[in-house]
N, C-alpha and C positions, 0 to 999 in steps of 0.2 A: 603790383598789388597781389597778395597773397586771398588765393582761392579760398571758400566758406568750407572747404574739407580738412584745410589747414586748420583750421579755428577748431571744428569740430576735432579734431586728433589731439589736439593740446589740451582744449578740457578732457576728453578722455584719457586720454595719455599722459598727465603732468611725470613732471622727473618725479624721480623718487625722492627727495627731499618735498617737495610740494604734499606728496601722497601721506608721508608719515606728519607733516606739517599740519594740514587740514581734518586729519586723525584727530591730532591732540589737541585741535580745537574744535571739534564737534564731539569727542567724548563728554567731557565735563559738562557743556552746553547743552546736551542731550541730559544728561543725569539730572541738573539744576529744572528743565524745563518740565522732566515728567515729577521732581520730586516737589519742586515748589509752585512751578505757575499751573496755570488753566491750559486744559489741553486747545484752547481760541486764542491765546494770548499771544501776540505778533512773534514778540520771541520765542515762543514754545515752535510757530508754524516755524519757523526761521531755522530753529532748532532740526528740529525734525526732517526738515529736505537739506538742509547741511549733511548731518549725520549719513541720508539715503544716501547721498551723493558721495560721501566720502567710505561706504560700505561699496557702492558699486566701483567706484575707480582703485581703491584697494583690492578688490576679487579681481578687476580686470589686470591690473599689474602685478600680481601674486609675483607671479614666475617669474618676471624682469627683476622685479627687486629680493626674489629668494635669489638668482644668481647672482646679482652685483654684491649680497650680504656674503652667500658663499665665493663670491672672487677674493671681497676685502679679507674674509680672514684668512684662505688660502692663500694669501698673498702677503699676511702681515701689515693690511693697511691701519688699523684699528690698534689702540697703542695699548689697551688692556687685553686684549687677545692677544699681542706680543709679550704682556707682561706677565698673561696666565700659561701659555705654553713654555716661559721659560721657567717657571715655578713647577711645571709638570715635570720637563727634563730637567731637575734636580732628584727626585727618585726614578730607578731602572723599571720598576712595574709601570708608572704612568709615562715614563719616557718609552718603555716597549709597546703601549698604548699608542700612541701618537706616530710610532714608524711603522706598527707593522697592521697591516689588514687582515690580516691571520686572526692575531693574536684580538682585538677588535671584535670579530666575526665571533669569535670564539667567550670572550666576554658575554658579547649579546645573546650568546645563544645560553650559557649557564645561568645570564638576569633573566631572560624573555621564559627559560625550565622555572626558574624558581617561583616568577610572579605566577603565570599560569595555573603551575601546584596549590601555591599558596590561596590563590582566587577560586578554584577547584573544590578543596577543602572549605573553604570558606562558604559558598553557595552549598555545595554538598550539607552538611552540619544545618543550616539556614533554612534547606528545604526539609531535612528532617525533624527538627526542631518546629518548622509552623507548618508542617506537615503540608507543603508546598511542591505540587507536580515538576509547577514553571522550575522554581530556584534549584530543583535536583536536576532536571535535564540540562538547568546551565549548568551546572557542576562538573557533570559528564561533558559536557559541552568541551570544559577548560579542560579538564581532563584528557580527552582525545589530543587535546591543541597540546598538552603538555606532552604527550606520548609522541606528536607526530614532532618535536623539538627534542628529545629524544633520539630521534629514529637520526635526525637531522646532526647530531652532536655523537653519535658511533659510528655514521658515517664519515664525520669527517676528520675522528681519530682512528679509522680502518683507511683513508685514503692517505691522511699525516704520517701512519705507522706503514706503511705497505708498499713497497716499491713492483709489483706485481700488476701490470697493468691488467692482465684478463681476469683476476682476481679482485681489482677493484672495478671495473666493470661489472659482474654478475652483482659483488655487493650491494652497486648504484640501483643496477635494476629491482634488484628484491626491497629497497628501499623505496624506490620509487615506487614502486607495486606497492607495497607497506602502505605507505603515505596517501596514496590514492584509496585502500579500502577505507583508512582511518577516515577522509575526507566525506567516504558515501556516510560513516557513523556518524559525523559531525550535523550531516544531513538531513539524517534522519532524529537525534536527538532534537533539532529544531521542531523539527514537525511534529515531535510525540506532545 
């Protein structure tokens, strides 16, 4: 006979089909119970500790089932993930995408420069316009975070270009340095 701890690890622990299964059926039943019934109505209560129960056993297996998602496509288990990276490696930019970590790294860092800028100006403009303390120090907020992506994006075409390791060293540290003042501004932008 299996121990009461066993029991207890299976309700908490269901597989991961179980986890996404009990999702999709306490969502809707959740939605139906608060949009059409009584918040007493059996279904509604039924509702309602379904749904808790399938929010806590979801957070509790985040991570089991964020790996088993990223084993299956690093693995090619999923037959539309196989069908979308072979449609990538048909062009060189999104096939260089997909082999190399560099080039990736590097992506993200000219999207993560742009959004930032963009967010920057946008809050910046926003706060002057409704003549807003809050919306301008988030501005400056983005701003720094776009400066320290930046700092992040000349370093890592002074380390790609530079075969000088004592040279790329000092530049890391004055970057590092850089990045760390930018951080106390970001700091302080909060607080003003």
């Amino acid at each position: 006979m299996r121990s009461p701890h066993f029991a207890y690890q299976k309700l908490l622990h269901p597989s991961g089909k179980a986890v996404v299964l009990i999702d999709i059926i306490a969502a809707p039943l959740v939605i139906i119970a608060l949009v059409f019934l009584s918040p007493l109505n059996p279904i509604s209560i039924v509702a309602y500790l379904l749904s808790a129960y399938a929010l806590a056993i979801s957070v509790m297996n985040a991570r089991r089932i964020y790996r088993n998602i990223r084993t299956a496509v690093r693995d090619d288990k999923i037959p539309f993930v196989v069908w979308f990276k072979k449609m990538m490696r048909k062009n060189k930019y999104t096939a260089l995408y997909l082999e190399s970590a560099d080039f990736r790294a590097e992506i993200s860092l000219y999207s993560g420069l742009t959004a930032n800028l963009i967010f920057a100006v946008f809050k910046g403009v926003s706060g002057v316009y409704y003549r807003s303390t809050w919306l301008g120090s988030v501005g400056v907020y983005y701003l720094v975070f776009g400066a320290i992506r930046f700092m992040l994006m000349k370093n890592y075409r002074v380390h790609k270009n530079d075969e000088r390791t004592k040279d790329i060293r000092l530049h890391e540290y004055r970057s590092v340095r850089s990045c760390g003042v930018m951080m106390i501004l970001l700091t302080l932008t909060v607080t003003a």
